[in-house]
C-alpha positions, 0 to 999 in steps of 0.5 A, a space after each residue: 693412856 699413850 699406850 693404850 691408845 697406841 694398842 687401839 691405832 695398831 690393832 684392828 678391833 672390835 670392842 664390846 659396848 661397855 665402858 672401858 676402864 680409862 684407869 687401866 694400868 699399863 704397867 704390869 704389861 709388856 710389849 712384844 711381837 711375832 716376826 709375821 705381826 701378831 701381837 703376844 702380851 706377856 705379864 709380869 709377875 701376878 700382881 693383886 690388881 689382875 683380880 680386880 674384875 673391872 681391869 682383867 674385863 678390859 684387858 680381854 675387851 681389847 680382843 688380841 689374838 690368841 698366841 702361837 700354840 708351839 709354846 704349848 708343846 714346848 710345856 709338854 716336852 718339859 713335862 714329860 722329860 721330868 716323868 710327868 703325863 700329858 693330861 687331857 681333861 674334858 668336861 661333857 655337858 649331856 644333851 637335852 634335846 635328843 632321844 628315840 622313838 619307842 613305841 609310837 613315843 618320842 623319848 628324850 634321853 637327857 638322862 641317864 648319862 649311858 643313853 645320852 647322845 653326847 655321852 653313852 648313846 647312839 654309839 657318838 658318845 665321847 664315852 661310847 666312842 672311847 671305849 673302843 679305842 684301840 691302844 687306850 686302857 680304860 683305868 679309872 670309871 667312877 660315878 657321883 651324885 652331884 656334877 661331874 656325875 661320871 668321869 673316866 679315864 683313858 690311859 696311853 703309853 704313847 711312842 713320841 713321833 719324829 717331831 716329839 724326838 725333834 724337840 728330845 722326847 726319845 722314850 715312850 710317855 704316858 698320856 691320861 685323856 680324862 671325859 666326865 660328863 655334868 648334867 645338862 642343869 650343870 652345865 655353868 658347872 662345867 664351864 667354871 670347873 675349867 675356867 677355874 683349873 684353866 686359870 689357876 684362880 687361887 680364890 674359886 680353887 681354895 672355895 671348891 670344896 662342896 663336893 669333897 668326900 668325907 675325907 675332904 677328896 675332890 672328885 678330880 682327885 682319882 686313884 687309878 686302876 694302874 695305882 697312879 694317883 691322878 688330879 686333874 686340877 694339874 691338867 695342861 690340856 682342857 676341853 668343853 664339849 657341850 651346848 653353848 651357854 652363851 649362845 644369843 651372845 648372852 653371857 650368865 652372870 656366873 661366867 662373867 670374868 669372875 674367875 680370873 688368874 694366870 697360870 703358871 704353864 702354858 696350857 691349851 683349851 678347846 670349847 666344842 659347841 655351838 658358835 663358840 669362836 665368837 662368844 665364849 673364847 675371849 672367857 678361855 684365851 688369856 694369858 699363857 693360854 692357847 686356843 685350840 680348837 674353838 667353832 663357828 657355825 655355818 655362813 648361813 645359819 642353818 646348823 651349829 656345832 654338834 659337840 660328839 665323841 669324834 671331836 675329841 678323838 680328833 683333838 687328841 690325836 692331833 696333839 699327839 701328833 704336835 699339830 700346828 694350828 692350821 693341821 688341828 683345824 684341818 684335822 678337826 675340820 675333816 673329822 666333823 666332815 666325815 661324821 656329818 657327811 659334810 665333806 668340805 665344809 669348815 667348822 673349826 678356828 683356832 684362832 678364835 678374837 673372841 668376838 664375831 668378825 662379821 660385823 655386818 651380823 652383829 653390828 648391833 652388839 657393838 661400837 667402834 673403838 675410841 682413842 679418847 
């Protein structure tokens, strides 16, 4: 408890109005900190008891800061100096709520997935966009009866950059951005897709198996155009774009922390939507895991987040281009601007506590910290 209390003195937080777990074991956890004084945990060797729900809910309640992205970057250059990709995955939940007016009749266009907003239509869609990317080979294009009901595949050979050659990436590597879209109903889906394969949880990865083939193939296993044999489930990088299923600042039972672990490599996640800052990212930044790009809707509530195709166009050529923190977000900001016509503005974080930072909105959620 001495050290739990002295997290609580030294941190100023803000926790959510359930219990804390006064049984906590401090043990598995190690102590350190940056030079400018934002805390980092580093754990110990995965231990049984980070699976029991009740611990890993009050390890993320204590709402720490997300760690510095470079040890990120530092995974990928290891990756690619033993012949591996940079994979990119993202799940893209259709949208509900937006259509065409045809003929004197408005048409909502949730599905097919080729007319939705968010996906093939109105030339915004993540698929519509990409497929005009330059220097982007489309190599794998596949749909399914159950969610994910279509996932593509974008192929890179990338030129590292003078920061890339810096840390000893000298020759060209292959990038892999991979956009597969749920129904709107699957949308809880694609949030524990990533959760899952985010986290490495080794008991939701051994039971997601009901949408194997019949030769027992997971849908993210694909076998591409250009004859690579690619999982996704090995991705580094994982993105959400989609509407909020938390919004109201309600949680569903079926995301609760019920899917828990520690990955073994550092790896990077990106949740576009709305207000997604404040109610989804203490779900996604862990342990060994970085926020990218989480969002926050304006001051005045007027607007959210519109989850389109030039928001990972955004994400992805940052990466590539090795981003601290500060340019994602700026680049991410600049991006959503023009297409908005919202010069000036700023949508996005990367330094996402987890839970909101205006208090003085949400005060009714939550309760001051105690030391007792």
């Amino acid at each position: 408890m001495k050290i739990l209390s002295l997290i609580l003195s030294l941190i100023p937080i803000i926790l959510p109005s359930c219990d804390v777990n006064k049984n906590i074991n401090t043990e598995f956890f190690n102590q350190s900190f940056y030079s400018e004084g934002v805390r980092e945990y580093v754990t110990t060797p995965l231990e049984d008891s980070l699976r029991v729900p009740e611990l890993y809910d009050t390890l993320n309640s204590i709402n720490l800061q997300p760690k510095l992205i470079e040890p990120l970057y530092d995974e990928i250059v290891n990756d690619f100096k033993e012949g591996k990709p940079l994979v990119i995955a993202t799940a893209v939940a259709l949208d509900s709520t937006h259509g065409r007016w045809i003929n004197g009749e408005y048409v909502a266009y949730a599905n097919p997935p080729e007319k939705n907003l968010y996906w093939g239509g109105f030339s915004f869609g993540h698929k519509e966009m990409w497929n005009k990317r330059q220097n982007w080979e489309k190599v794998f294009e596949q749909k399914y009866e159950k969610s994910p009901v279509e996932i593509l595949v974008y192929h890179k050979r990338f030129l590292p950059n003078e920061r890339w050659r810096n840390k000893g990436v000298e020759d060209s590597v292959d990038v892999y951005f991979v956009p597969m879209t749920y129904r709107w109903s699957g949308m809880n889906t694609a949030v524990t897709d990533i959760l899952a394969y985010l986290k490495e949880d080794p008991f939701a990865m051994a039971n997601d198996t009901s949408r194997n083939d019949s030769n027992g193939r997971h849908p993210f296993q694909l076998s591409l155009d250009n004859g690579v044999e690619l999982d996704l489930r090995e991705a580094l990088i994982w993105a959400y774009c989609g509407h909020n299923p938390a919004m109201g600042f309600v949680i569903p039972d079926s995301l609760k922390s019920k899917i828990v672990g520690i990955p073994e490599k550092n790896k990077g996640v990106a949740i576009i939507g709305c207000e997604t800052e404040n109610t989804l990212s203490n779900l996604f930044v862990s342990y060994n895991i970085y926020g990218l790009a989480f969002t926050y809707n304006r001051k005045d509530g007027l607007e959210g987040v519109a989850p389109e195709g030039y928001t990972t166009i955004a994400l992805v050529d940052g990466i590539l281009n090795m981003d601290n923190g500060l340019e994602l977000k700026q680049r991410m900001d600049r991006t959503y601007a023009k297409w908005q016509n919202r010069i000036g503005e700023q949508f996005f974080s990367n330094s996402a506590t987890g839970f909101p930072k205006n208090i003085d909105l949400y005060e009714f959620l939550y309760i001051e910290p105690s030391t007792n």
